[in-house]
Structures are given as structure tokens and as C-alpha cells.
Steps between C-alpha positions, in 0.01 A plus 500: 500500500510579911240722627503727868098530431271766630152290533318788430624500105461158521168433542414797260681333231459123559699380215813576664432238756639286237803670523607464844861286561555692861267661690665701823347716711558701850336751715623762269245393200194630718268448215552133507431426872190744438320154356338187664678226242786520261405273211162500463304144370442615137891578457614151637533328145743838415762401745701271274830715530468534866836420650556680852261646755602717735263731716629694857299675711117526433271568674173487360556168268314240563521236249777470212354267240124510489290194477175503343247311768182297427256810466669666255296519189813563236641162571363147424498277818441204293857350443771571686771750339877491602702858461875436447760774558764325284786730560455652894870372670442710828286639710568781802254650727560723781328698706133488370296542784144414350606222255262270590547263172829428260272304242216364583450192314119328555282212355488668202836721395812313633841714442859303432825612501715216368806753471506692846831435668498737808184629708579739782204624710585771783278684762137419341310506827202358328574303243398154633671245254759506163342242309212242461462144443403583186791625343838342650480274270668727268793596758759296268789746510378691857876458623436774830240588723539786797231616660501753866318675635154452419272457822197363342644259351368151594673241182700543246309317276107498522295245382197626292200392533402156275830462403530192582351334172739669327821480695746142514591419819886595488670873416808496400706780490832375322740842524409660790811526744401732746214578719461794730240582773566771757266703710194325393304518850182297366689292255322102574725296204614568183187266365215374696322295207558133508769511215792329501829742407850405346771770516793281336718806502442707849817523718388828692216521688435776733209562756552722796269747667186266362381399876145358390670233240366145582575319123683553220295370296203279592568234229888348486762726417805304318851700569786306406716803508433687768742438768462793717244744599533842659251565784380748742723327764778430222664281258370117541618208288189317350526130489102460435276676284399842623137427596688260768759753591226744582282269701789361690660869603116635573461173735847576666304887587721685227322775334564558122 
């Protein structure tokens, strides 16, 4: 069953949230952009037949998958619970200019996605990171990853606070292929935590227009496919791990 969903009938008739294979929605649904968040926390579990995401042009949306935080009476802080959106293959997101959070994942509520394939994030002004420490973990099939345009955007992948008990000390993201940043004027490294990454697949990696980059990632970052990488100042062949390509080019004065 595929779904074009006014939110307004959703959240009137919460079962439906069950439902939901393909959720896409543009300026023309102005009922939809009329609310804060999409998925509110209580309707989380009902997203088992999520399979696409798709949202253009919002403006007042701040937040797409609501996480429950520490003061919230409904939820019990005691053990740690883990919300799994078995079936969601892709994710698109364009032009939300108040989307401050994707999904929020904390010390207590941690959200995987061990089936997303493609994420593509466009001209989100103030979103300031995709995902946290917490949950790329999960990332096993995460084959693409484009993201432009987003100003406040500082890393790609945030580390949350005390994670650190609960994280190993190597990602690894086994399909992903290709990785693009463009026009991210605040962008610092893809992770600043002091994890060690493996990208076994990646054989495109592009970062242009990012001028504040200093690190890839902070930890080692393990590439044995990548071969070339397309820069502000053009294509380079890589013959050392990216956190030493982009320490090398920023010592020579080139500007990312």
C-alpha cells in the first residue's frame, strides 16, 4: 500500500501510521508544512512499512522523527530502547528551511536504519548534522550519501553525548560507494569523535565549496577504494587516506 499523506488525517487517525510504505510531500500539501514534526514519538514503533521519504519545500518543519528527551514523563529513562525502521531504503529532503533535526537519537531512544540505501539532504540552512554516533552503527546497506547546501552544518556525523561507553572504536560502513558534500560553508569533517572508520567500498568522494574542512574524520579513515577525489580546485588522485590528503592540500594554502 503507497500513501501521498495529508498529516492532518494522519495524526487524527493514528492507526494509519502503520500503513505508510511512501510518504511524499511538496509545497502543494500546505497542511503538512503547517506542523513542527512529521512523525511524532508515540507513532515511531508504527513505521514498520516505511520505505521512502520524500519531503520538498517546507518551511515551518522543524524536526522529522521526534525523540522523546529525558523529562518526558511517558517514557522510562531507565534502559535504553532502540527504534528500528526495518524497511526505510531512501531518504530525500529539500528545501526545509527550519529542519533543525532528521532524528534525534539521545542517551535514551537511539533510531537505526539497517536498510537505508540513499540519503539526500538539500538546502536545510539549519540543520546542523545527518546522524549521531549513536546510530551509524546500523548504516549496513547506506550505499549513497549527498548532502548541499546546508550552511549550518558543522559534521556529518555528531557524536552524542556519553556515547562513548556504548560505541566500539571502528564504523564500518561496508556498501557505501559514494559520498557527496557541496556548499557546506561550516562543514569541520565528516566525524570529529575519535572513531576509527572503514569504507571498504567508496570510490567517489566529493568535497568542494566546504572551505572550513580541517579532517575527515578525527580517528583513521581506511579507503582502499577510493582512488580519486573531486575538489573545489578539481579532480586529485589520492594515494593516502583522505584525512592526509586534506591536511597536505590545506598546508600547500588550497581551500576546500
Amino acid at each position: 500500500m503507497c500513501f501521498t499523506p495529508d498529516l492532518i488525517k494522519l495524526l487524527q487517525f493514528p492507526w494509519s501510521f502503520s500503513n505508510l510504505v511512501e510518504v511524499v510531500a511538496q509545497k502543494y500539501n500546505d497542511k503538512l508544512f503547517e506542523n513542527r514534526i512529521i512523525f511524532p514519538f508515540k507513532e515511531l514503533l508504527n513505521l514498520k512499512n516505511l520505505e521512502k521519504l520524500s519531503i520538498t519545500n517546507a518551511y515551518r518543519l522543524e524536526e522529522i522523527f521526534e525523540v522523546a528527551e529525558g523529562t518526558n514523563e511517558d517514557v522510562d529513562f531507565e534502559t535504553q530502547s532502540v527504534v528500528v525502521f526495518e524497511k526505510l531504503k531512501e531518504v530525500t529532503l529539500s528545501g526545509i528551511y527550519n529542519l533543525k533535526h532528521m532524528w534525534k537519537s539521545n542517551r535514551w531512544i537511539v533510531l537505526n536504519f539497517p536498510n537505508l540505501t540513499k540519503v539526500s539532504i538539500k538546502e536545510c540552512p539549519f540543520l546542523g548534522h545527518v546522524f549521531t554516533s549513536c546510530m551509524v552503527g546500523s548504516l549496513l546497506q547506506l550505499q549513497e550519501l549527498k548532502i548541499s547546501d546546508c550552511r549550518s552544518m558543522d559534521v556529518i556525523v555528531k557524536q552524542v553525548e556519553d556515547s562513548e561507553t556504548r560505541l566500539t572504536t571502528e564504523v564500518v560502513f561496508p556498501c557505501l560507494k559514494t559520498i557527496t558534500l557541496h556548499k557546506l560553508p561550516n562543514l569541520k569533517g565528516f566525524c570529529l569523535g575519535k572513531v576509527a572508520f572503514e569504507w571498504p567500498l567508496l570510490d567517489a568522494l566529493e568535497i568542494k565549496y566546504c572551505p572550513k574542512i580541517t579532517v575527515f574524520t578525527n580517528g583513521q579513515s581506511t579507503t582502499p577504494e577510493l582512488k580519486l577525489i573531486d575538489t573545489t580546485f578539481g579532480l586529485c588522485h589520492i594515494t593516502e587516506d583522505p584525512n592526509s590528503f586534506i591536511k597536505t592540500y590545506q598546508q600547500e594554502g588550497w581551500q576546500f
